[in-house]
C-alpha positions as CSV (number, residue, x, y, z in Angstrom):
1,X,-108.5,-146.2,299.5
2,X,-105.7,-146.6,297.6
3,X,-106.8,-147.3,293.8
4,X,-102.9,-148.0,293.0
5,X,-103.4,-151.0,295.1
6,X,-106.3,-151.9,293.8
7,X,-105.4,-151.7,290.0
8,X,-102.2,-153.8,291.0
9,X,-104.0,-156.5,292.4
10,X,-106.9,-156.6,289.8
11,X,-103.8,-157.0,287.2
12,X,-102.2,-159.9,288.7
13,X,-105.3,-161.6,289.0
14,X,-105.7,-161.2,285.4
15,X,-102.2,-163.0,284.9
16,X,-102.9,-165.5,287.0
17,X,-106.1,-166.2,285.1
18,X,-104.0,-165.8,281.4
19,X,-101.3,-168.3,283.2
20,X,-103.7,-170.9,284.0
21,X,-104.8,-170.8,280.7
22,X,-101.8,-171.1,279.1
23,X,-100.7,-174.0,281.5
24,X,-103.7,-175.8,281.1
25,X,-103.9,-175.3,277.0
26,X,-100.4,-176.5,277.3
27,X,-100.9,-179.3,279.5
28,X,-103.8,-180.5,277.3
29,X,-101.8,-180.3,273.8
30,X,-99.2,-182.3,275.8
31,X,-102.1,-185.0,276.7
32,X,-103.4,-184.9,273.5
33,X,-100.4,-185.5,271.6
34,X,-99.1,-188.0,273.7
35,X,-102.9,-190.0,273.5
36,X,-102.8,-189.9,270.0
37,X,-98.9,-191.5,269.8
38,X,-99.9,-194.0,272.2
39,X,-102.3,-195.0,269.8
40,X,-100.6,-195.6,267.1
41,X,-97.7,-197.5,268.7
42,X,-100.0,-199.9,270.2
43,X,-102.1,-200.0,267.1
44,X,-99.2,-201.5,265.8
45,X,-98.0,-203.3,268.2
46,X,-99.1,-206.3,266.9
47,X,-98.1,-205.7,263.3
48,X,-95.7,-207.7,261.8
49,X,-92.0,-206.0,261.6
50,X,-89.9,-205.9,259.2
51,X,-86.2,-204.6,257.6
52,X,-87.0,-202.6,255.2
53,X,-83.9,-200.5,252.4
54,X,-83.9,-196.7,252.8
55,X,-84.4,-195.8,248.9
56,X,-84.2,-191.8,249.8
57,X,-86.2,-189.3,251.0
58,X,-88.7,-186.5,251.0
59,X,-87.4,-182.9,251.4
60,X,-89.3,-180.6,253.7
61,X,-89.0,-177.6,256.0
62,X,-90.6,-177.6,260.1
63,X,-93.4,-175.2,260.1
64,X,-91.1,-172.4,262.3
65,X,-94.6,-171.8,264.0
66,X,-94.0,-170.2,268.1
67,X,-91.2,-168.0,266.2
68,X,-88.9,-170.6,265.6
69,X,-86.3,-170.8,262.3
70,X,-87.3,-173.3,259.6
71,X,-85.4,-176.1,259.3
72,X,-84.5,-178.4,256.3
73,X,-86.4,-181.7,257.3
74,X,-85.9,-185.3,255.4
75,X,-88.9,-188.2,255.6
76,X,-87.1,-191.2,254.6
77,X,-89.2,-193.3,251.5
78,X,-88.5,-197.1,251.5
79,X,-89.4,-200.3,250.2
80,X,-89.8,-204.3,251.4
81,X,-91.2,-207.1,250.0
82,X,-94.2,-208.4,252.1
83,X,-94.9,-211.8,252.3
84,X,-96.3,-212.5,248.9
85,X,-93.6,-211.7,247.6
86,X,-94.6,-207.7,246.2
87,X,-92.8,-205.1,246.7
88,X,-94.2,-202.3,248.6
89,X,-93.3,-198.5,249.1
90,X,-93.4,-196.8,252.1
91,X,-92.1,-193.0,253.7
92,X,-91.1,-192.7,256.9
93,X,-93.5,-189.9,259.2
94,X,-90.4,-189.9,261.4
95,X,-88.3,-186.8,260.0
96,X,-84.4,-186.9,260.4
97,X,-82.2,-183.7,260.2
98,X,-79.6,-185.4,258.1
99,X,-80.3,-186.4,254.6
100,X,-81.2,-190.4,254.5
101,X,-78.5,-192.9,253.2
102,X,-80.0,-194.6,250.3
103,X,-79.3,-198.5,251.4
104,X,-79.5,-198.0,254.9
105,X,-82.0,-200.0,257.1
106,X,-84.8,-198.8,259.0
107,X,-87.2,-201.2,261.5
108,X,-90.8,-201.3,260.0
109,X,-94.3,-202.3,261.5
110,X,-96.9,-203.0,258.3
111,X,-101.0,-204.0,258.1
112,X,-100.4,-207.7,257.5
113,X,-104.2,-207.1,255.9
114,X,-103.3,-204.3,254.2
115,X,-99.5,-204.6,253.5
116,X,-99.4,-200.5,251.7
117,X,-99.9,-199.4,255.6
118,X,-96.7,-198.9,257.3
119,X,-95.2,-197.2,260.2
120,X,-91.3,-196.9,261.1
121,X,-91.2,-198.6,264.6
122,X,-90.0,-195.3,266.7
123,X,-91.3,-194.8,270.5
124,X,-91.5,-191.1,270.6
125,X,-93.9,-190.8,273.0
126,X,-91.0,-191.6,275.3
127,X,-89.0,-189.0,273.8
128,X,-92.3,-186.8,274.0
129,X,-93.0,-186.8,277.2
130,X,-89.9,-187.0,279.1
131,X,-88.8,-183.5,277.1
132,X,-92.6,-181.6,277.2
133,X,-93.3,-182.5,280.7
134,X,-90.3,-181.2,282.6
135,X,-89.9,-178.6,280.2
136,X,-94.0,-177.3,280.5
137,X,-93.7,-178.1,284.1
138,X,-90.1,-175.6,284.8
139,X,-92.1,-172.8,282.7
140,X,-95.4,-172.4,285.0
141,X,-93.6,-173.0,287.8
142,X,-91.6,-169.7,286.6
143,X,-94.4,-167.9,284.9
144,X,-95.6,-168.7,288.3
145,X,-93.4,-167.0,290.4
146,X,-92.6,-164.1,288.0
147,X,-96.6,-163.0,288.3
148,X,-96.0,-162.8,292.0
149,X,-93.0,-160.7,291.9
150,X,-93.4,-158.4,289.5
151,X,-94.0,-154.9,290.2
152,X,-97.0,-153.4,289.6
153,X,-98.4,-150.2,291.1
């Protein structure tokens, strides 16, 4: 018996295990992500939209979690009048690289009951899911292939 052999095999059945935890962890973050966009663009959905005036914006930095850099992040803040007339004020939870243009225009959805709740109209679980999927999908499929090539024993 050959306990080489043995140790080999016992190993890559250990990163097979690891990889389909990783791919399904990954797979469900993906799902749950994308559920939880869905929501809220058909929430609203019906919600009337409006042009609202980019009055600045909110510094920030991404969280450079998965050893990534920080990055310098700008949430726009805006305002529009809702249909009593008030003004409201509102930021953007879509972040932007470049700092906002004061006096630029931005597409708005707001709580017709509750005018103080608004969302910038932005699809990204388009954008989400057409860059995680392939992307998740081309990494197991190599993780994949690199636990049954690589040497052990």
């Amino acid at each position: 018996m050959h306990a080489g052999c043995d140790m080999g095999d016992a190993l890559k059945i250990v990163l097979y295990i690891i990889w389909t935890l990783f791919a399904a962890a990954a797979a469900a973050a993906c799902i749950l992500s994308l559920r939880k966009t869905k929501a809220q663009e058909r929430r609203i959905d019906g919600w009337p939209k409006v042009q609202v005036t980019v009055t600045g914006g909110r510094e920030g930095w991404t969280s450079g979690v998965g050893n990534t850099n920080r990055n310098r992040r700008y949430w726009p803040t805006y305002q529009f009048t809702g249909p009593q007339g008030v003004l409201y004020l509102g930021e953007s939870e879509v972040s932007l690289v470049e700092r906002p243009v004061p006096g630029s225009v931005l597409e708005v959805a707001y709580n017709a009951e509750n005018p103080e709740e608004s969302f910038e109209v932005a699809h990204p679980s388009k954008l989400l899911l057409g860059c995680l999927a392939p992307f998740f999908g081309l990494f197991a499929l190599a993780s994949f292939w690199f636990i049954g090539v690589f040497p052990l024993g």
